[in-house]
N, C-alpha and C positions, 0 to 999 in steps of 0.2 A: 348462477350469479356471475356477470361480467367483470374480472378482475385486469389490472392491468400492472404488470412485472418491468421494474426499473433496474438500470443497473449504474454502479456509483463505483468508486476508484481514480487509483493515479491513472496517469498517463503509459500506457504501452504494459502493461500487467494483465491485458489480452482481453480486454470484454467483447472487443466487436467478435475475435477469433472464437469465444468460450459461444454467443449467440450462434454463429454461424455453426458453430460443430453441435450446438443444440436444435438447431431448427432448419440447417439448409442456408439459410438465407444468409447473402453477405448485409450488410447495414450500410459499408461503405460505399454511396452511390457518386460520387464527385470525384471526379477524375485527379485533383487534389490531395483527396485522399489516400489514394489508390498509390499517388505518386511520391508521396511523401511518408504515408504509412502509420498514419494519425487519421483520429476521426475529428473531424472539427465539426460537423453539422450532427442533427440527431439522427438516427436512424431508426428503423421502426421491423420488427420479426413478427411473430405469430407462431404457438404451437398448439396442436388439437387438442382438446379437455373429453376426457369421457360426457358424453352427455350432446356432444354433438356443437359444445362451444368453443370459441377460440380462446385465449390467451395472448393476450396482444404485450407485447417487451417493447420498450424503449430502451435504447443504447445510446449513453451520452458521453460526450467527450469527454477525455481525462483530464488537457491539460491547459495548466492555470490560466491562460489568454483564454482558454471558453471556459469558463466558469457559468458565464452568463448562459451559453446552450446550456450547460446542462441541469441549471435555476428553472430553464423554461419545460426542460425534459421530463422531470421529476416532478412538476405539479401536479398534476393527473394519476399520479405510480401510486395502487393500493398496499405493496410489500416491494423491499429491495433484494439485489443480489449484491453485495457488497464486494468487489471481486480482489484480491492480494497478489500482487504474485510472491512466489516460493523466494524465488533469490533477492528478492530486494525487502522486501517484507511491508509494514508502516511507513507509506512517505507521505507528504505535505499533503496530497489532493485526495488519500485517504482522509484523512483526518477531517479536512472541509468540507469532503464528500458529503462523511456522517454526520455532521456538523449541522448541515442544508438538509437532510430527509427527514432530521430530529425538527428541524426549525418548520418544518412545510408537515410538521404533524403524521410523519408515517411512522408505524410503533410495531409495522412486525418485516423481518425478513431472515438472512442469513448470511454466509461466509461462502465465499469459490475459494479456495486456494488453487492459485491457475501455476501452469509452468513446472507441474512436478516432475517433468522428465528430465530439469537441467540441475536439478538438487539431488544430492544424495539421502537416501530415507533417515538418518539422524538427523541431518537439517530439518526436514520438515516438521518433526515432533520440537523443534526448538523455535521455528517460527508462528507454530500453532500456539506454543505458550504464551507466548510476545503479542500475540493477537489477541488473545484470551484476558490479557491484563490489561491489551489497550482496550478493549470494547467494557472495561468494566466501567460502572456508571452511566450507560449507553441505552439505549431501548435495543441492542443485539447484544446485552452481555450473557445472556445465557441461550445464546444463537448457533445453534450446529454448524461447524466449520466443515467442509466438503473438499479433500483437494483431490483436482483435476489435474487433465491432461490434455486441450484441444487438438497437440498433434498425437497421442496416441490413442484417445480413446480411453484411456484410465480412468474412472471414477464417476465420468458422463451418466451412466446407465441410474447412478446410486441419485447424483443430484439433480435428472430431469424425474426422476419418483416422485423427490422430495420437493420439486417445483408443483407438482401434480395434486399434491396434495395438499401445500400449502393453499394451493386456490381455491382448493374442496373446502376448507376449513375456516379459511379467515373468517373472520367475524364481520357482519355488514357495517357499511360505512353508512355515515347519519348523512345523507345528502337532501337538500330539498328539493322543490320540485319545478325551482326554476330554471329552464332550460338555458345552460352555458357552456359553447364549447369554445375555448382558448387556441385560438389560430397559432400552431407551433409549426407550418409550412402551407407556402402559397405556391401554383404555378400552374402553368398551361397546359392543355391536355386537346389533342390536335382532334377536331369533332364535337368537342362537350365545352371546352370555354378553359372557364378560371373554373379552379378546382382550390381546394384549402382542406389540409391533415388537424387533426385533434383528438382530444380525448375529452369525451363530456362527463364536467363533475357534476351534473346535476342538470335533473330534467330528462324530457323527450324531446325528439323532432321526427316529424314525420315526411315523408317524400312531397314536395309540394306546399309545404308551409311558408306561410311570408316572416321572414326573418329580418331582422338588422344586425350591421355589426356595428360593435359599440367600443368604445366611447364617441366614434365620430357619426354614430347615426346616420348608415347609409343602408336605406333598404335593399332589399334583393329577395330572393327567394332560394329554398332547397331546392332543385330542380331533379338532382339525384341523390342516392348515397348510397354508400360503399364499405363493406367490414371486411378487409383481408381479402380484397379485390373483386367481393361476391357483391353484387345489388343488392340491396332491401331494402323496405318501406319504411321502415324507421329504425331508428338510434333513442339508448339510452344511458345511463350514467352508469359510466364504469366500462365503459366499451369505445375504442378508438374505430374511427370512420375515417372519411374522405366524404364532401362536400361539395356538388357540382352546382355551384353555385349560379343567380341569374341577374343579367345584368351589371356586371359591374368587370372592371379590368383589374387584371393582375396587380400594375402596378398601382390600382385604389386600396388596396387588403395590404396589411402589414401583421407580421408576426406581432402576437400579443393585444390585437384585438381579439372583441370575445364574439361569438356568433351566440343571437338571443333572439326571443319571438316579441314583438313591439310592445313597450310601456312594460317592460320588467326589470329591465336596466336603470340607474340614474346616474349621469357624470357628474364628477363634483372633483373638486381641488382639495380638500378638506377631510383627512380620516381622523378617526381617533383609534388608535391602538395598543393592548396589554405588550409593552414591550418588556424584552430578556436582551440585555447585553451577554454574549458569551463570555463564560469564565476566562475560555484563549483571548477574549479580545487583546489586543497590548494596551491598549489607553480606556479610562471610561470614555462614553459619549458626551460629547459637550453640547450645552444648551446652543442653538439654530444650528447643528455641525449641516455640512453637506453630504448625500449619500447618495448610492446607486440604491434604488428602490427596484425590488424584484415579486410578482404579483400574479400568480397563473403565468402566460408564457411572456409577460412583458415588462420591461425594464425602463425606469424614469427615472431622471433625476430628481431629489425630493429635497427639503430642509428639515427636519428635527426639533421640535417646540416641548418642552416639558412645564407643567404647571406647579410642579409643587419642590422641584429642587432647579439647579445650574448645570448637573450633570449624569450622568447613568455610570453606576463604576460594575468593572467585568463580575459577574455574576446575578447582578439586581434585576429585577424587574420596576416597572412603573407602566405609569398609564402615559402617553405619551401623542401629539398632536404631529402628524404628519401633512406638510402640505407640498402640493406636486407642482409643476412645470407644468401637466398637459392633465386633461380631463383621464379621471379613473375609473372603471365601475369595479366594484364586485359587492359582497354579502356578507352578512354578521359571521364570523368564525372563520370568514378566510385566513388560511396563513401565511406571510410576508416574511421575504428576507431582505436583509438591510447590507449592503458591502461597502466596507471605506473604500474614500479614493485615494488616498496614498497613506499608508503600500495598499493595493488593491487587494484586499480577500475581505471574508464575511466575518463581520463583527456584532450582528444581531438577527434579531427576528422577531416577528411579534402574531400577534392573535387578533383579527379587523372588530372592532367593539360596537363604532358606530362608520358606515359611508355615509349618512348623509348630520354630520354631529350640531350637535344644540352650537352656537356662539358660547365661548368660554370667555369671558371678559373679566378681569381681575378688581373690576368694580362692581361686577355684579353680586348683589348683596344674597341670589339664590346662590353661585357659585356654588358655594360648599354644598348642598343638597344635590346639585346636578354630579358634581365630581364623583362621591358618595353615590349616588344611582349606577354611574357608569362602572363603578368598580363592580357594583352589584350582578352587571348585566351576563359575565362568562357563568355564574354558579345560577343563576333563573333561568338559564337555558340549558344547563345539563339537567338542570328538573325538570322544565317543560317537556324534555326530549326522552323525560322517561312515559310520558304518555297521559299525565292527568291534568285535567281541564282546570283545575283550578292554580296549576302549576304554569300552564300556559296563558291563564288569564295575569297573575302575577308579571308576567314577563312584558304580555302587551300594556300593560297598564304603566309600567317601569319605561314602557319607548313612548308612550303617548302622554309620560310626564314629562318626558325631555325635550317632548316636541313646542311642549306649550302651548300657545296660542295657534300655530300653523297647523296643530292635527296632523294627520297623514290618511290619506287614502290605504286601502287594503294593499295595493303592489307594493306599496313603500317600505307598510309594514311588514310584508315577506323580506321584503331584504332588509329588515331593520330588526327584526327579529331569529331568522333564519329558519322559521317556521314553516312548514307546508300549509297549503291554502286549507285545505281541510282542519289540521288543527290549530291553526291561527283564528280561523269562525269559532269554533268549538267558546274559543279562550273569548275573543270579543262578544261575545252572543253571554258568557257567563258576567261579562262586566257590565253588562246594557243593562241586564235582568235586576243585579244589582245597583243598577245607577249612577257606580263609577268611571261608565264612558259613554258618549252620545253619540250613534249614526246621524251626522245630518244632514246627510245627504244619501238617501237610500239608492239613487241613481247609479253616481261615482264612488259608492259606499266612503266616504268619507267617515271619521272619526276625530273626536276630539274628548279628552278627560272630564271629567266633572272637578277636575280642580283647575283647569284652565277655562272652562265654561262659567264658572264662578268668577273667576278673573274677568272676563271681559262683561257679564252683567254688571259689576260691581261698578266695570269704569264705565259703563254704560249710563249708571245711575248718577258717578257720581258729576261726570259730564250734565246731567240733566240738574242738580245742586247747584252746578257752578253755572248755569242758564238764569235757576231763579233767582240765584244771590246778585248777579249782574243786574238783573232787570227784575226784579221782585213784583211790578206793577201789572207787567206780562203774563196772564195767566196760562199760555200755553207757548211753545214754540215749537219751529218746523223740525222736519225729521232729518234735513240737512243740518239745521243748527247742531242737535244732537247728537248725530254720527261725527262729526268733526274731533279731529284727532283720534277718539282710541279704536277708530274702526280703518284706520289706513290700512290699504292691503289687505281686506279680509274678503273673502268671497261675499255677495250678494244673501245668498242664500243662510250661511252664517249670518251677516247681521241681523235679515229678519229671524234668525232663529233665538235670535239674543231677544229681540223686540217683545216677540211671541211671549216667550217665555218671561220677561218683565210685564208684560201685561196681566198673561195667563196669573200668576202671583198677587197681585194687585199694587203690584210697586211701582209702576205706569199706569194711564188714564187716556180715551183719549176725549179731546178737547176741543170740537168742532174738525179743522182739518189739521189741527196740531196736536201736540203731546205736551201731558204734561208729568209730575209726579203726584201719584197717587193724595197724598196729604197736604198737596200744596193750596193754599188761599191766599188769595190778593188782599194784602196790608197795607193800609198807607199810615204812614205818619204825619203826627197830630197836623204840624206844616201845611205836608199835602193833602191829608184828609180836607180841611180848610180850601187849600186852592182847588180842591176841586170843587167844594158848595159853590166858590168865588165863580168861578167861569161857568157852570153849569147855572145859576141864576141867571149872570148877563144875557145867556144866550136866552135863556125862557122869556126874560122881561121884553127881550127884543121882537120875540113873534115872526112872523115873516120877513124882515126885515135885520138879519141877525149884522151885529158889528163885525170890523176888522180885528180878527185876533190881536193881531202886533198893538193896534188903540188899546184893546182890554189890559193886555201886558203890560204895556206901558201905565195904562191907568193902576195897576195891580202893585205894579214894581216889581215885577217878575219876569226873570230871563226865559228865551224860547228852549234853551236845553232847561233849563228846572221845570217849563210846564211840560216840554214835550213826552215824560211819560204820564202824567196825568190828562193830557189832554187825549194820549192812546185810548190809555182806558176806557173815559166816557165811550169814545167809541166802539171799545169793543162789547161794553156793554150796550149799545146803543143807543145812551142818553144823550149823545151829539152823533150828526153823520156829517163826514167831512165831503166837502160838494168838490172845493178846490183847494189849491194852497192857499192857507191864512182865510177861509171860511166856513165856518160850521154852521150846521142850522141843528136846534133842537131837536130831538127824535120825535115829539107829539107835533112840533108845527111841520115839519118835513111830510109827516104820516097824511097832515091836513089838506097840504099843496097838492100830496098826489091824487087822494083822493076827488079832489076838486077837477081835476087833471080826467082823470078815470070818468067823471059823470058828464064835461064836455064831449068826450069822445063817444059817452053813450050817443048822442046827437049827431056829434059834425064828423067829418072822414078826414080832418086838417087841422092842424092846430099850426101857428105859427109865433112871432114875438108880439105882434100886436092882439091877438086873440090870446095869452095868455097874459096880457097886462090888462086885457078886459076884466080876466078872471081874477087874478091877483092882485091887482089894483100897487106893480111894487114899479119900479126904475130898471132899466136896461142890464145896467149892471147885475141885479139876480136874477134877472129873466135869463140871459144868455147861459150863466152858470149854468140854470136850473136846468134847462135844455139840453144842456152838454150833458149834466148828470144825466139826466132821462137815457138819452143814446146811450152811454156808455153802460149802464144800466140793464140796459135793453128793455127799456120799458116802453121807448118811442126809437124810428129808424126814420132817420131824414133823409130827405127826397127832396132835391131840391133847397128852397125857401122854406119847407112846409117839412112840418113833423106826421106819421102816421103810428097807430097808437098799437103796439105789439102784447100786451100786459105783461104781467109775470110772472 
């Protein structure tokens, strides 16, 4: 198993020297350092594991101007070396060290007591007490203290065992299996390009893979990689590389982008987080404070949103809304440090709940149900991650309520869930089965809940209610009308799945080339019932020769908006057909004309206005209509002066 060894303390209490007298290797490679005698950037060793594996150490600065190095050092660290020296014993960047390894979720390591050669052996049984009290309440308070010697060799032999075997032993880390490695150095390498250091929390990459770095989504590719200077075909989580990256320049890559394989990543401004104020903190956190946000190896400035109080006092926890400067990625369970800006140090940390989170809106009447899920979501994923399907289907079903109406595809839900793709199917394939969640889209595997899928039938429907309550006389409407409003912004595919399944029910109908609701019938009142005997007489009495609507109206003493939906209907049932504006002709004398129409053509190759006033025996005025109608029809296609007969 690929473990990777961090190391935390003050400043100048020896960890680069304690590295070096463990592995050979110096850390400090900047001439600044060297000169000054401080580590200010990270540094990176390696020692052999039986078994033929490395052991990759980070070495991060001690002192409190890089804080920030060593936030970025420590995100990838599976156990620490906690380093003290002898004569000074607990100082400040001790204490924040442990602070940051507790906050970024590392729960095993130990003690160096470095510098024992410049102590007298009663000191150091009285600085080991001191330590022993401070680590209590600590995830190392019952952590083996070790002290060293880097200039003589004292005690090395006892605590590289005890390095040996912590890496035999640890217990594996829950990682998933999307690939992310957190760019914690960039630089040039004379023959191979840009090159970029990390350590992968999760996932594979192999030699040749098309890659992006994220959040700013710039492709490139693996072109090589590299463990402890050796080539190999690929990398995995819990193992530090080098990355000979393709296409792109140095100064494009920035520490604390992440390198990932495309559409597994999502940026978003917007986290929600189980946040812990430190006990140290000095002040609670106050509702929008400003923070240094620290995130795998990258640092943003953020604001602070809390929904249920004004402010976080030292020791609480809360659920809490972080939103950022600059686009973020990462994954359910990430862990997060939070540092004031003045005085500068670390006053939280939190547990990543949702990246890409529901709208929390303090009018939203679900509110309390969404809040309530989210708190749910750290304890459904330590079940899920115990291995049973119906533990994991709980989980997906708890992210695809929050989602509501927008679903999420499978990538989403890896990182909204923190599930490996293998048991994320497991869980969704248990919810389908059951009926609680709908694939629909087998393509993009898309999903959506059966309590959000009900949600938008309903407004589906009741969009089609509020159709007939408008216009009751209309017994169908178009599919346009219908989608209007509650299918904004829904995928294609989703509304017909809405459709389908309103049909498939029988709570839709369809209704020539429109839609109707299943139970709907065209009612008129007693009024309209009446205006329509009214107009539908005139028209029959008139025969081929039908009046101007606006005369009948007038005659009637009825407005054209109160006949105009009764005057629809005849037509849609066909007891009038409208030829033009303001003329209807009966549907038996219409049916007559044409047929009359139909038996001259048996004969002649031509009909014109005068050959159909032969026929018809009417005035120019409905000969021309009639004619129009025909063409438009396509019952006849003029040529010329002269109609030629198409049928229909």
């Amino acid at each position: 198993m690929a473990v990777v060894l961090g190391t935390a303390g003050h400043i100048d209490h020896g960890k680069t020297s304690l590295v070096r007298a463990l592995t050979g290797i110096d850390c400090d490679r900047l001439g600044e350092e060297k000169r000054r005698g401080i580590t200010i950037e990270l540094g990176f060793a390696w020692v052999d594991l039986p078994g033929g594996e490395r052991l990759g150490i980070v070495d991060v600065p001690g002192h409190e101007r890089f804080v920030k190095n060593m936030v970025a050092g420590a995100a990838g660290v599976d156990f620490v070396m906690l380093v003290i020296a002898a004569d000074e014993g607990v100082m400040p960047q001790t204490r924040e060290h442990l602070e940051i390894c507790s906050l970024l979720g590392i729960r095993n390591g130990f003690v160096a007591l470095t510098k024992t050669d410049m102590v007298e052996p009663d000191w150091i049984a009285l600085v080991k007490e001191d330590i022993q009290r401070f680590l209590q309440g600590t995830f190392l308070e019952n952590a083996p203290v070790f002290p060293v010697s880097s200039a003589t060799g004292e005690g090395l032999d006892a605590l590289r065992t005890h390095i040996l075997n912590c890496a035999a032993e640890l217990p594996p880390r829950r990682r998933g299996d999307i690939f992310r490695l957190p760019v914690d150095r960039v630089f040039s390498m004379k023959g191979h390009g840009t090159v970029i250091t990390g350590t992968v929390i999760s996932g594979a990459v192999n030699a040749g893979d098309e890659a992006r770095f994220m959040p700013p989504d710039l492709p490139t590719r693996a072109r090589g990689l590299q463990r402890h200077g050796k080539s190999v075909d690929s990398v995995a989580a819990g193992q530090r590389c080098a990355v000979n990256v393709q296409g792109l320049d140095v100064t494009e890559i920035e520490r604390g982008f992440v390198l990932a394989h495309p559409g597994e990543l999502f940026p978003s401004r917007r986290w929600l987080l189980r946040l812990t104020c430190l006990s140290s903190a000095p002040r609670p956190l106050r509702q929008r404070v400003e923070i240094h946000f620290h995130h795998g190896t990258r640092e943003c400035p953020a604001r602070v949103i809390f929904r249920d109080r004004d402010k976080l006092a030292p020791g609480e926890t809360a659920l809490a809304e972080v939103r950022f400067a600059e686009d973020m990625v990462g994954v359910f369970g990430d862990h997060c440090v939070l540092r004031a800006y003045s005085p500068l140090r670390t006053v939280a940390g939190g547990i990543l709940i949702s990246p890409l989170p529901p709208e929390l809106r303090r009018k939203d009447p679900e509110l309390a149900d969404k809040l309530r899920l989210l708190e749910q979501l750290p304890n459904l994923h330590e079940r899920a991650c115990d291995g049973k399907t119906e533990e994991r289907a709980s989980l997906a079903r708890a992210v695809l309520l929050l989602r509501g109406r927008d679903g999420a595809d499978e990538a989403r839900l890896k990182v909204l869930t923190g599930l490996a793709a293998s048991a994320l199917e497991s869980g969704l394939n248990l919810l389908s089965s059951k009926g609680e969640a709908l694939c629909w889209d087998k393509e993009s595997r898309q999903w959506i809940s059966r309590t959000a899928f009900a949600d938008l039938l309903a407004a589906c429907l009741a969009r089609a209610e509020e159709l007939h309550r408008k216009d009751p006389l209309k017994p169908a409407f178009s599919r346009n009308a219908l989608l209007s409003g509650w299918s904004k912004r829904l995928p294609q595919r989703l509304i017909q799945k809405v459709l389908d399944a309103a049909l498939k029910q029988g709570r839709l109908a369809v209704e020539g080339e429109g839609l109707r609701l299943a139970g709907h019938k065209v009612t008129l009142a007693a009024d309209q019932a009446g205006l329509r005997q009214k107009l539908l007489q005139a028209h029959q009495r008139a025969g081929l020769a039908p009046p101007n609507a606006k005369d009948v109206l007038e005659e009637l003493g009825v407005s054209a908006k109160e006949a105009a939906p009764v005057l629809r209907l005849l037509c849609e049932e066909g007891a009038l057909v409208k030829i033009r504006d303001g003329l209807y002709y009966d549907g038996a004398a219409l049916a007559d004309i044409l047929e009359r129409v139909r038996r001259w053509f048996a004969d002649h190759e031509n009909l014109d206005v005068g050959a159909l006033k032969d026929i018809l025996g009417l005035s120019r005025k409905y000969l021309i209509a009639l004619l129009e109608y025909m063409d438009n029809e396509r019952i006849t296609v003029r040529v010329g002066d002269q109609r030629r007969y198409r049928g229909r």
